[in-house]
N, C-alpha and C positions, 0 to 999 in steps of 0.2 A: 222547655217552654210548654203552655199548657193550651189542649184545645180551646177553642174560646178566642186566642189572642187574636188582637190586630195588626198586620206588618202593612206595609209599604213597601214594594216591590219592582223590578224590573222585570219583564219576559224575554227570557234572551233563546228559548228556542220552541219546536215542536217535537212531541214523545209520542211515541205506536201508543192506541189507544187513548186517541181524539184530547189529550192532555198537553199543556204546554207548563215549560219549565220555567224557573226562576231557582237564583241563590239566596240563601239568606247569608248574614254574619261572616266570623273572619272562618269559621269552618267549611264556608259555601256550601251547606247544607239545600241538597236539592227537593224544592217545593212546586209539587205538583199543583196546578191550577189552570180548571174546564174554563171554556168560555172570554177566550182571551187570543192575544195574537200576537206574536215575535214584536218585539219592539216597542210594547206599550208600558206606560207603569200604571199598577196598582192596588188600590189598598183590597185587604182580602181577610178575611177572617181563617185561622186554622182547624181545622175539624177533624183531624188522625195526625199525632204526634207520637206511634206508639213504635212505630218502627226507628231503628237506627239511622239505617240509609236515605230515607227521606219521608217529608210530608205530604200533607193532602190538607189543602185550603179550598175556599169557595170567594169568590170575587164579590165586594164587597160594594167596591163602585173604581170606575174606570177614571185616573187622573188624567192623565194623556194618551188619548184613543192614536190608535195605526190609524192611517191613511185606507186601507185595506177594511178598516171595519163597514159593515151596514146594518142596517134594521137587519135584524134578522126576519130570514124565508116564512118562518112558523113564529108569529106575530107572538104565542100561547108561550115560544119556549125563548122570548126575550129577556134579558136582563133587569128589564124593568117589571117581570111578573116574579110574585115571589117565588123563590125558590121550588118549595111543596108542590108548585103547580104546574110548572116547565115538562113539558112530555119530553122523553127521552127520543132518542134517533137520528138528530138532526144537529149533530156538537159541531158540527165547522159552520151552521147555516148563518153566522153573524159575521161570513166571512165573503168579501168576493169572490167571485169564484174561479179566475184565473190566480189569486193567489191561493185556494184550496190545492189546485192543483200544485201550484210549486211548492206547497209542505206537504203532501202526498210525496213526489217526488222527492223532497229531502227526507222521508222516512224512508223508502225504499232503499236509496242510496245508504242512510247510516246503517239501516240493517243489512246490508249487503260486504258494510265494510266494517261497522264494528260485531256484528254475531258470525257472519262469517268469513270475515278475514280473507273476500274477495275484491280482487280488483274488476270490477265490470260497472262499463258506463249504462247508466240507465234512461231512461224517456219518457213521458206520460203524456198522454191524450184522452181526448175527451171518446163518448160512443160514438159512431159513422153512421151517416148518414144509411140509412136503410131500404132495401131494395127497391123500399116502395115508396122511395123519396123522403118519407120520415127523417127529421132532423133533431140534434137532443133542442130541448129550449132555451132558448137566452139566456134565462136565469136560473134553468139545470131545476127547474120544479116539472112535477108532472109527469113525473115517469115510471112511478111502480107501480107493476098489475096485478102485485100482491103483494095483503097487507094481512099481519097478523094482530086483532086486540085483545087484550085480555076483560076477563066481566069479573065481580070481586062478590065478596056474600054480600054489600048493597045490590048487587046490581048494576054499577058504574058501571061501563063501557069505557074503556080507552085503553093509548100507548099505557106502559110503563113509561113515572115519572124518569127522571136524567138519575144515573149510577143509581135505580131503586126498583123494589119489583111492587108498588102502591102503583095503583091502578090510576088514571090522570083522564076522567072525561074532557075531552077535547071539542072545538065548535068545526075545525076543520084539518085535514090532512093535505096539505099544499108540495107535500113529497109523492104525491098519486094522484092517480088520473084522476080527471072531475068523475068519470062513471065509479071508481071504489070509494070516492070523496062523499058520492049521492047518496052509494050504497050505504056507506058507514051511517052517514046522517038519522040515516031510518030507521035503525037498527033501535031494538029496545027490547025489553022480555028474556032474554037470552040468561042461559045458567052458570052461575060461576065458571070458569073456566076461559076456555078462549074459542074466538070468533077469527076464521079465516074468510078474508072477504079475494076472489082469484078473478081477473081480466084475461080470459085468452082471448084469440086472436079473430073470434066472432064478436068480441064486444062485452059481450054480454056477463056482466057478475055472478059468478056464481057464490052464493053467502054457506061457508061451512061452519056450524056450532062442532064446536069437539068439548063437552061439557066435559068437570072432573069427577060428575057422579059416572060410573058404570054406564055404558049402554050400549045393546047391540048395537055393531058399525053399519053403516049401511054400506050397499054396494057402490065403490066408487064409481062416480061418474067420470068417463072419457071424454076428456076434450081435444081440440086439436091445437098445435101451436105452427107458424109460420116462420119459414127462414128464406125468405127468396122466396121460388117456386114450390121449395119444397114442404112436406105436410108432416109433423109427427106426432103422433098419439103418444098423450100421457093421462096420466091420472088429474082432474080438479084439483085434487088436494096432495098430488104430488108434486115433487121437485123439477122447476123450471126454473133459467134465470128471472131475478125481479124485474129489471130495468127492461122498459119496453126494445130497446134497441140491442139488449146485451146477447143474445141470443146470435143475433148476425156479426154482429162487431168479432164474438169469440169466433165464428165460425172464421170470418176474413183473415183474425191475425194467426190461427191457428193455419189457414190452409198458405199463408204466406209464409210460413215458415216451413210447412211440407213442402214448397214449392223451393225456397232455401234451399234446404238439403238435398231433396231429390224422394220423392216416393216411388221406391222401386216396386212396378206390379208382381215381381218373382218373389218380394219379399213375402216375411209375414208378419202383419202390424197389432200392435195391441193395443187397445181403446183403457186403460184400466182408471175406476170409479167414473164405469161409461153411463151409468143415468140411464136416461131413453135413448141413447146412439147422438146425441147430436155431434160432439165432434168424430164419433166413429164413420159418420156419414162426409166429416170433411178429410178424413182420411181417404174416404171411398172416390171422394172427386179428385183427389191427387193423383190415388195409386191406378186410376182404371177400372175397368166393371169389373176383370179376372182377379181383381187385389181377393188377398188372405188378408181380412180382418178377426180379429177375438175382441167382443166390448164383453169388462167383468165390472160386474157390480151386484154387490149384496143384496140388495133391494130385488126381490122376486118381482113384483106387478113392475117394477121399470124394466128389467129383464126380459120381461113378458114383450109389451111395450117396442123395447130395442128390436129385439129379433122380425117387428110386423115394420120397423121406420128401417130396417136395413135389408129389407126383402129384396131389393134390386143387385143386392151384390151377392152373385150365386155362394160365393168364400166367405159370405159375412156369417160369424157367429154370434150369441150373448148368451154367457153362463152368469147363472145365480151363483158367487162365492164372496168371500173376503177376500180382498184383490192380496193382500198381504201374504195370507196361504197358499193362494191359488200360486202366484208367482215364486215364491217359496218352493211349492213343487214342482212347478216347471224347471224351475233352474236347477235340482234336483235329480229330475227323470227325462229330460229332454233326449231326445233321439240326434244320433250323428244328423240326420238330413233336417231332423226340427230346425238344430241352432243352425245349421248352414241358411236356414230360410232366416230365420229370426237376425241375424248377422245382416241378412239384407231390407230389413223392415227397420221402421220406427217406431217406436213407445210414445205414445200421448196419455200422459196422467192428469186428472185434474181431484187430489184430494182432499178432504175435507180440508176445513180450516187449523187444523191441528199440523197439519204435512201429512208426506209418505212415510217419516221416520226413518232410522239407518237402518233398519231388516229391510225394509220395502227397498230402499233406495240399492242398498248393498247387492241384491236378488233382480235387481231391474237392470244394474251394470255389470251382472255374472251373467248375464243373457247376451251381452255383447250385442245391441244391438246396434244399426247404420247413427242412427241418433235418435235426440231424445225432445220431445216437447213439452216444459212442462209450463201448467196454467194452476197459477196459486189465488188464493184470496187471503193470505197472510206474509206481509214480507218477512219477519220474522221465521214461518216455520222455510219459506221458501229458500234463505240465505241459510240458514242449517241444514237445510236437502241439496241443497247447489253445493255447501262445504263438502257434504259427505257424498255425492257425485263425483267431485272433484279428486277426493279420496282414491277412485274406484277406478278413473280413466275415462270421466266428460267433465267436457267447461264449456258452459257459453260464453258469448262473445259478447253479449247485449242483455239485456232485459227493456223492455216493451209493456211500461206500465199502463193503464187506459181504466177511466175513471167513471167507472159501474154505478157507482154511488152518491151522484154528487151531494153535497150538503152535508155527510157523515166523513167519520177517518176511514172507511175506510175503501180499500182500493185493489183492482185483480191488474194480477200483470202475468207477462206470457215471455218463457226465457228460451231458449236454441241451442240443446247441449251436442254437440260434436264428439264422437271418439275422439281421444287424443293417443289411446295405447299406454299413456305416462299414467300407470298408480304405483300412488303414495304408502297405501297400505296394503 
């Protein structure tokens, strides 16, 4: 069948990567299709027929809408605007938002049990209320304090359109706070490339151009971010969680689940792809002020960074490495009395989007450590690093998904690996 065509459809599920399924014909040929929702039918046009194993349609118009559907949050990326113009970011925002969650959660789970062939019950919630009484919103808008656009050789300012890298001027961002909503507004002049508009925790926007002509960097600006009481210096235009609330939320389920197992102060704990220390500091409130912490992370100025937010724990360290190498060589050269410490410490990884991978993961459970915390933003690479954990002699028990993003697919969740002593390999 040829791009172009028009079908008639059922949607009978949700696929990682904000996409929902339908069959065609007596081959059940699986056809991918954005902007839709379990249980609706409708007609769609095809637009990639090139693959074997399945298609890629665009929604055409909706015959019989879910119960579940609404206006979409971002009016700009509605079904009723054409296509070309729909800004990207916001693929579940035509959805309610207690049923986002429950296909967030049915991802989690099939990746858990079809990539890796684990049995583990899952859960997902929304971000927690925060220390400072802050709550997420109603309708899950208004919560990123950082927002990246791109500018094109017109000039446009905007998202990237949906699955496209066309530049998409937009009249509002209803996925961020009214102050980067302000910021964006104003915005004009700016040089091809991209515009980082960042809300920390004084308010105040700071607007970074990163043009694609050449130009000397300027000195990054330090700002500060808030977690509770406590204060961490990073970079403006370094890596912070987006979500106003996401920051405390990690820090809660990650210290409840230190609390779980037990953070022993004799131990020695390892923060790896620790950023500015933020969970290496919920480490520090489990284990005690005498805790042995190590946070590694690639990133020099976050490094920089960690070692001035983890000053209070006389045992805290941050090395600049590849947490891959660095742990590599640990497991490698470790001293009789290292692993005896490490044996009674815990590992808290939170790595990229891609996973730890099976060198990392392999090297993290030849450490032997008490147990393991890890916090993913891809269930996919998660359920491949939990399989090959699982390999190694850890399982967890649960996964603890909690929903950073609302309005997009996607979603972080926080898993509680236990020694078990039993490897497979």
């Amino acid at each position: 069948m040829d791009a172009g065509t028009h079908l008639d459809l059922e949607i009978t599920d949700v696929a990682h990567g904000g996409v929902f399924v339908a069959r065609h014909g007596d081959e059940r040929r699986v056809v991918f299709v954005p902007d839709t929702v379990p249980g609706e039918r409708v007609r769609v046009r095809l637009i990639d027929t090139s693959k074997r194993s399945f298609w890629r349609a665009e929604v055409v118009e909706v015959l019989d809408a879910s119960p579940h559907r609404q206006p979409h949050v971002w009016s700009q990326a509605d079904l009723t605007v054409p296509a070309e113009n729909r800004p990207g970011g916001a693929d579940f925002g035509h959805i309610v938002l207690p049923e986002q969650r429950a296909l967030k959660l049915r991802v989690l789970e099939d990746a858990l049990a079809r990539i890796g062939r684990l049995s583990i019950p899952a859960t997902m919630e929304a971000a927690h209320t925060g220390a400072s009484g802050e709550t997420e919103s109603a309708d899950g808008t208004g919560w990123r304090t950082r927002v990246s656009l791109h500018v094109d050789a017109e000039g446009n300012i905007g998202p990237f359109g949906a699955r496209s890298h066309r530049v998409v001027p937009v009249r509002e961002l209803p996925l961020a706070t009214a102050a980067i909503g302000d910021a964006a507004a104003a915005l004009s002049g700016a040089q091809p490339g991209r515009v980082d508009l960042v809300q920390p925790a004084d308010g105040r926007v700071r607007v970074i151009a990163r043009p694609d002509a050449h130009a000397r960097a300027a000195r990054p600006e330090v700002v500060t971010e808030r977690v509770g009481e406590r204060a961490f210096r990073v970079d403006a235009g370094g890596f912070w969680q987006v979500h106003r609330l996401a920051a405390g939320t990690l820090t809660t389920l990650v210290g409840d689940a230190l609390r779980e197992v037990g953070a022993d102060p004799e131990g020695w704990h390892l923060d790896l792809y620790g950023g500015v220390g933020l969970l290496a500091a919920a480490i520090g409130d489990a284990a005690g002020p005498s805790a042995r912490i190590t946070s590694v992370e690639s990133n020099a100025r976050a490094t920089e960074h960690a070692g001035h937010n983890l000053a209070q724990w006389v045992g805290a360290r941050a090395e600049t490495a590849r947490v891959e190498r660095w742990v590599a060589d640990l497991a490698n050269n470790a001293s009789g009395d290292q692993r005896a410490r490490l044996a009674r410490g815990v590992v808290v990884l939170d790595p990229p989007r891609s996973g730890a991978g099976k060198d990392t993961a392999r090297a993290i459970a030849g450490l032997e450590p008490d147990a393991i915390v890890y916090v993913a933003c891809d269930p996919v690479a998660l359920a491949r690093d939990l399989a090959e954990f699982r390999l190694h002699g850890y399982e967890a028990e649960t996964v603890r998904g909690v929903d950073l993003f609302p309005h997009s697919h996607h979603v972080e969740a926080v898993a509680t690996l236990r020694r078990t002593g039993a490897r497979l390999a």
